[in-house]
C-alpha positions as CSV (number, residue, x, y, z in Angstrom):
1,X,18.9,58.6,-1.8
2,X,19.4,57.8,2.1
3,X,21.7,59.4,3.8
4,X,24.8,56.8,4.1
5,X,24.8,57.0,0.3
6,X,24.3,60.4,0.1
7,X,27.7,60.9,2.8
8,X,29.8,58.7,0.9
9,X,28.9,60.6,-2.4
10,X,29.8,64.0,-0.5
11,X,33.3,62.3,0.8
12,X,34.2,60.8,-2.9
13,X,33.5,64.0,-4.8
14,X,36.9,65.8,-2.7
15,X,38.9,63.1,-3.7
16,X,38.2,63.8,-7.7
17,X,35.9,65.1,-10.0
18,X,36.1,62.3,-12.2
19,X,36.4,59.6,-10.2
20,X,33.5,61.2,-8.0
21,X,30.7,59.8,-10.4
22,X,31.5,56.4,-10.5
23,X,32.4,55.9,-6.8
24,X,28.9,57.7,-6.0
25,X,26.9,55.7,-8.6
26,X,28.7,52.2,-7.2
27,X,28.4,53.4,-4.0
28,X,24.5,54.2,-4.1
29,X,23.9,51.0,-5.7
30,X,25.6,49.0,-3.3
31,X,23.5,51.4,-0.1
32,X,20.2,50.6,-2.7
33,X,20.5,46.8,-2.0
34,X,21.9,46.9,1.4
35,X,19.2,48.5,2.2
36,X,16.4,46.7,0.4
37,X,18.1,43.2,1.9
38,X,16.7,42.8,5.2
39,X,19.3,42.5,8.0
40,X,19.6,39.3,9.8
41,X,21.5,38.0,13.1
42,X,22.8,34.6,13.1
43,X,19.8,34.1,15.1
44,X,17.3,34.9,12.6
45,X,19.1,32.9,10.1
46,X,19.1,30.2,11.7
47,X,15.3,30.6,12.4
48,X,15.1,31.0,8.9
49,X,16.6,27.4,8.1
50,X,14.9,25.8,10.9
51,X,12.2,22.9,9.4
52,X,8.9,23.4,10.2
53,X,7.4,22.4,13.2
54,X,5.0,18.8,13.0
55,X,1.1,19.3,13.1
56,X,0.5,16.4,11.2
57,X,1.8,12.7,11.6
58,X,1.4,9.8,9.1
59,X,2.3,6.1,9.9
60,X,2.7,2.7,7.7
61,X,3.1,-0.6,9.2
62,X,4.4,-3.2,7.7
63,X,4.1,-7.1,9.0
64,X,5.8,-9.8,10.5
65,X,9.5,-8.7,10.2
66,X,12.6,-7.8,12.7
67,X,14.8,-5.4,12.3
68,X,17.5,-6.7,10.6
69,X,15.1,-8.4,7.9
70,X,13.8,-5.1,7.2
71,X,17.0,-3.4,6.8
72,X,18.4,-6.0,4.6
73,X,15.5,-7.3,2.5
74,X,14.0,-3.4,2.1
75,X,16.7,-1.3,0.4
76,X,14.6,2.0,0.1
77,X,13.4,1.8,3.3
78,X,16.3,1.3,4.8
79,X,17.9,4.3,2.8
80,X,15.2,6.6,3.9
81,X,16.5,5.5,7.5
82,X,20.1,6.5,6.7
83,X,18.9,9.8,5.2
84,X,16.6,10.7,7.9
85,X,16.0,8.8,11.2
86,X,15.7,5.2,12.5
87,X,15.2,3.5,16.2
88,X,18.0,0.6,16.9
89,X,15.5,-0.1,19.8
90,X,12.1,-0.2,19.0
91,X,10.1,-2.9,20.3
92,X,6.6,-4.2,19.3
93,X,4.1,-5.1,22.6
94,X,3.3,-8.8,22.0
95,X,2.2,-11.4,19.1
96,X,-0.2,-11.7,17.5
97,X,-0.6,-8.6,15.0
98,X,-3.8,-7.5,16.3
99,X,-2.9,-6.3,20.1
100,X,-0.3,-4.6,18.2
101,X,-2.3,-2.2,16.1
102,X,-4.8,-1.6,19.2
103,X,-1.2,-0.8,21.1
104,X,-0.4,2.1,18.8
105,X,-4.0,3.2,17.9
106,X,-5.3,2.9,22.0
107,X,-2.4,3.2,23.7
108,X,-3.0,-0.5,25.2
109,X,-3.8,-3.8,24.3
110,X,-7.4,-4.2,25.6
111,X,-6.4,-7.3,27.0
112,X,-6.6,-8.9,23.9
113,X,-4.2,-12.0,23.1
114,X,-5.3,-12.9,19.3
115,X,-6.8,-11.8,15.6
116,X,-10.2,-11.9,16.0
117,X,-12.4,-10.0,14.3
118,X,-14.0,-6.6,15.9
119,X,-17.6,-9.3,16.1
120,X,-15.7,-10.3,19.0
121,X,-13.5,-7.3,20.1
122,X,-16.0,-4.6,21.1
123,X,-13.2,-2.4,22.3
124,X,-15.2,0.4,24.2
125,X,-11.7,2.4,24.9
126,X,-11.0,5.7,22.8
127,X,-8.7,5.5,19.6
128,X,-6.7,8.4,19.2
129,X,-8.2,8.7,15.7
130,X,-11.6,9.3,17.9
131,X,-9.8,11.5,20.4
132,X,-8.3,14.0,17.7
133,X,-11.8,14.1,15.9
134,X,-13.3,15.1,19.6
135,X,-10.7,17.5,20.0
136,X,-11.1,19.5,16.8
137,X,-8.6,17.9,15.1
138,X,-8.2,15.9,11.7
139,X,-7.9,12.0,11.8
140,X,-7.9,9.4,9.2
141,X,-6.9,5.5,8.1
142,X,-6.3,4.4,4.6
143,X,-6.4,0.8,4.2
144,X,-5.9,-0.6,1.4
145,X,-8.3,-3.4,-0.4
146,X,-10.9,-1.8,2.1
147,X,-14.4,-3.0,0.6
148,X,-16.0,-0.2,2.2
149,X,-15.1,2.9,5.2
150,X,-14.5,0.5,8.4
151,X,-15.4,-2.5,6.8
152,X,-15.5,-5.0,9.8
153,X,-14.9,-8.2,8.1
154,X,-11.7,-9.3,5.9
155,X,-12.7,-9.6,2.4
156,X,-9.5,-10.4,-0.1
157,X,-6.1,-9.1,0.5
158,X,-7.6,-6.5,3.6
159,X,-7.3,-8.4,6.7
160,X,-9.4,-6.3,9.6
161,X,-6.9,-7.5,12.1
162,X,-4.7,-4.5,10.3
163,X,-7.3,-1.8,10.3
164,X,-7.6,-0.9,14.6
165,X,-10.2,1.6,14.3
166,X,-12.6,-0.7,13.2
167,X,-12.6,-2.3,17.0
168,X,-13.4,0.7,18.6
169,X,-17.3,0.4,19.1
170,X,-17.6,3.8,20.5
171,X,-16.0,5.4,17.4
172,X,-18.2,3.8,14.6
173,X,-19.9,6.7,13.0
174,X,-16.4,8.6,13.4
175,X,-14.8,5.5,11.8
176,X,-17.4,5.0,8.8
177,X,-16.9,8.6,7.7
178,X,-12.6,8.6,8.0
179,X,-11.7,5.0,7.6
180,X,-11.3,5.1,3.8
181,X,-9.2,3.4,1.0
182,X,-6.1,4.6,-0.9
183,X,-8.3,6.8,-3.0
184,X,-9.0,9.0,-0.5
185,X,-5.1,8.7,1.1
186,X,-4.2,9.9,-2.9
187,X,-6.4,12.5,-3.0
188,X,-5.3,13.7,0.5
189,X,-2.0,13.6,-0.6
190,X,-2.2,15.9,-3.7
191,X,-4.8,18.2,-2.2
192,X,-2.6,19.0,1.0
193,X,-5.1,17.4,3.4
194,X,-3.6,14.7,4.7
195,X,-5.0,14.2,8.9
196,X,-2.9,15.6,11.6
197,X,-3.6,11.6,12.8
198,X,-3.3,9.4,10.3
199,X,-2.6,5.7,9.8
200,X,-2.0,3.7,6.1
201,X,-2.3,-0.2,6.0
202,X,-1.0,-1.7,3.1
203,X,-2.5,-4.9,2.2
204,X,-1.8,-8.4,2.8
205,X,0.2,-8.8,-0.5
206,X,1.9,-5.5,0.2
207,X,2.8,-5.4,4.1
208,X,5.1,-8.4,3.8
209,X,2.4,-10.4,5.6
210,X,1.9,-12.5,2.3
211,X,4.0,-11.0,-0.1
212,X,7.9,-10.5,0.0
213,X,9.7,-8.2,1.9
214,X,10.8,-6.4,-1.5
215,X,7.4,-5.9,-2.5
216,X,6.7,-4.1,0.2
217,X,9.9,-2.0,-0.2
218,X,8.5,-1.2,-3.7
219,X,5.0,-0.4,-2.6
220,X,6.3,1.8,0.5
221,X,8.0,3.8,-2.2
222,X,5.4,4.4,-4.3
223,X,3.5,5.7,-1.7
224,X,6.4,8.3,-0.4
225,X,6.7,9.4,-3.9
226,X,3.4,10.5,-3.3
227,X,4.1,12.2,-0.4
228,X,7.2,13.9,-1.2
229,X,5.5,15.6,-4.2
230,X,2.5,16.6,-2.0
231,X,2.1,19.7,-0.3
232,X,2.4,18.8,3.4
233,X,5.6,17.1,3.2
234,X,7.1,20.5,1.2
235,X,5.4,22.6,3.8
236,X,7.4,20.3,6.6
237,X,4.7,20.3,9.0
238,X,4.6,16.5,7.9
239,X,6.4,13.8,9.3
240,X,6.2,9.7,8.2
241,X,7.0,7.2,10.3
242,X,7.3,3.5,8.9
243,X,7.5,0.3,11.8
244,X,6.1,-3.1,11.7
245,X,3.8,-4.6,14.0
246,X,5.6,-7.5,15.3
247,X,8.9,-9.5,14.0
248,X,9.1,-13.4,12.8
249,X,10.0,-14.2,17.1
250,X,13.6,-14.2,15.6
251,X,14.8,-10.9,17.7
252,X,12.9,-10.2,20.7
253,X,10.3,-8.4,18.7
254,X,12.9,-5.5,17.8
255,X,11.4,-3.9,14.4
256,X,12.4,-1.2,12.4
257,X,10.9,2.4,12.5
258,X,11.9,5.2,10.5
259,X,10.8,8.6,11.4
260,X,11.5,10.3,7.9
261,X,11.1,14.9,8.5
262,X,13.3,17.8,7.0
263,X,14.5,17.9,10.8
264,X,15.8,14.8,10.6
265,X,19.5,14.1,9.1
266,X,21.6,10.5,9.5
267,X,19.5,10.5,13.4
268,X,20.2,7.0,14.7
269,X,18.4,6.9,18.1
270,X,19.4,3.8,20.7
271,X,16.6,5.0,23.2
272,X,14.3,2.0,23.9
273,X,10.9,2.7,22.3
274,X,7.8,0.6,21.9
275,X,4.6,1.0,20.1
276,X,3.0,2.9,23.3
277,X,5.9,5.7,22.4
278,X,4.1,6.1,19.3
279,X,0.8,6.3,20.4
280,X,2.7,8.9,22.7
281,X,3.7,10.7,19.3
282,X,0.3,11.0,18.3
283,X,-1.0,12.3,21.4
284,X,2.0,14.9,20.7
285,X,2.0,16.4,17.5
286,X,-1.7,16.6,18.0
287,X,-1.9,17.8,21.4
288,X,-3.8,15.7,22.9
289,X,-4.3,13.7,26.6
290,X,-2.2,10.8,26.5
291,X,-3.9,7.7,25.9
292,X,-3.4,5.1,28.8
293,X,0.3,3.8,28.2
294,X,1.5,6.7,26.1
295,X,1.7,8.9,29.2
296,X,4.8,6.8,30.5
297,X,6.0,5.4,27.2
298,X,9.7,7.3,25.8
299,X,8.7,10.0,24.2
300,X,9.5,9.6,20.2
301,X,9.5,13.7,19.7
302,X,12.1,13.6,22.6
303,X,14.5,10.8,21.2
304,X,14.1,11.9,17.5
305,X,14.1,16.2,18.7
306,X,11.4,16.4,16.1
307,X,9.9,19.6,16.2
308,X,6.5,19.6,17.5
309,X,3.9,22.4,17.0
């Protein structure tokens, strides 16, 4: 017995004999779990509750869509916003899709203006799915309807215009071994594995491109049921973000971007952000150099206050 037990016990006993017995026994078992709970300040409770910090970032893009269309035509995606976190003020870089993509993977646009395949886009820039592989970090795209890893030709419902890495000449030994299907993304998924860079294309029947905008609602929760049962989301070092590449030229190319983490909790954020800011998230969460524009872009970790590792 320790000694605060012990001292009450000795106190109780000159009180009565036979009420000395019970107040000791209650007592000690009271001192027993005191002292097998382990103190904690508000500080360290609050520690305790804090989510996790990000080490590992996975984004969808959808197609073709604004803001508002997205909000009203995908009702699960836009109820993942409310939940966690959305941008009122996100803004795509230019049309067509493909500068987009090479805006979030490279950080720029490569100066190019249309969808052309990579035959005649020989980006010789770095991805930041090259730059986290060189760095010692994990990197990976999952698109889906890919015929084979960076498949550098559209073949069916995968358009290559969707899949950036492919472009990067530099990166294409790097790209065949990490530019996989849905497969893989599944098996990342369940096995806790998913890339601490990672990118998933739907294809052109479910990014809204071809197909409806509730189609892709439906797919894009299928996938996050995925997620939310795998071990990196429980873990919270995961975080999701969901934009689009470009709107219909209806709203100034304003899109909607969820940024769905434990940390995050009705966030609406007004801060102007563009593609480059996501690039700059990337760079973030896997501590990397930023990649050309990404160094002056609004930071995403900032606006959001995700925690980054």
């Amino acid at each position: 017995m320790s000694l605060l037990p012990r001292a009450l016990c000795t106190l109780t006993s000159v009180l009565a004999a036979g009420v000395a017995v019970a107040a000791c026994t209650t007592t000690a078992t009271d001192a027993k779990t005191l002292a097998q709970t382990p103190a904690q300040t508000p500080a360290a409770a609050t520690r305790a509750h804090a989510p996790a910090a990000v080490s590992k970032l996975l984004v969808f893009v959808e197609e073709n869509h604004s803001l508002d269309q997205m909000r009203s035509g995908m009702p699960y995606t836009a109820g993942l916003a409310k939940k966690y976190g959305y941008a009122t003020d996100f803004h795509a870089i230019r049309h067509p899709s493909l500068p987009n993509y090479l805006a979030i993977a490279g950080g720029q646009t490569f100066g190019v203006h249309d969808d052309d395949p990579p035959a005649r886009h020989r980006i010789a820039g770095r991805s930041v799915f090259g730059q986290a592989l060189s760095h010692g970090m994990t990197a990976a795209t999952y698109a889906e309807g890919i015929p084979s890893p960076c498949a550098r030709t559209s073949r069916g419902a995968y358009a290559v215009k969707h899949n950036p890495w492919a472009y990067f000449a530099r990166e294409r030994t790097s790209c065949a071994a990490h530019d996989l299907g849905l497969r893989a993304f599944g098996t990342a998924v369940r096995s806790g594995r998913l890339p601490n860079v990672g990118l998933v294309i739907p294809n052109l029947a479910h990014d809204a491109h071809d197909g409806s905008l509730a189609t892709a609602d439906a797919w894009f929760r299928a996938r996050m049921q995925q997620v939310f049962a795998g071990p990196d989301w429980k873990s919270g070092r995961l975080a999701v973000v969901l934009t689009a590449d470009e709107d219909d030229h209806n709203q100034g190319n304003k899109v909607l971007t969820v940024v769905i983490h434990p940390s995050q909790s009705h966030h609406v954020v007004s801060t102007r952000l563009t593609h480059y800011s996501l690039t700059r998230l990337y760079d973030d969460v896997a501590h990397l150099p930023y990649l050309a524009n990404a160094g002056t872009a609004p930071s995403m970790a900032g606006a959001f206050g995700l925690p980054i590792a």
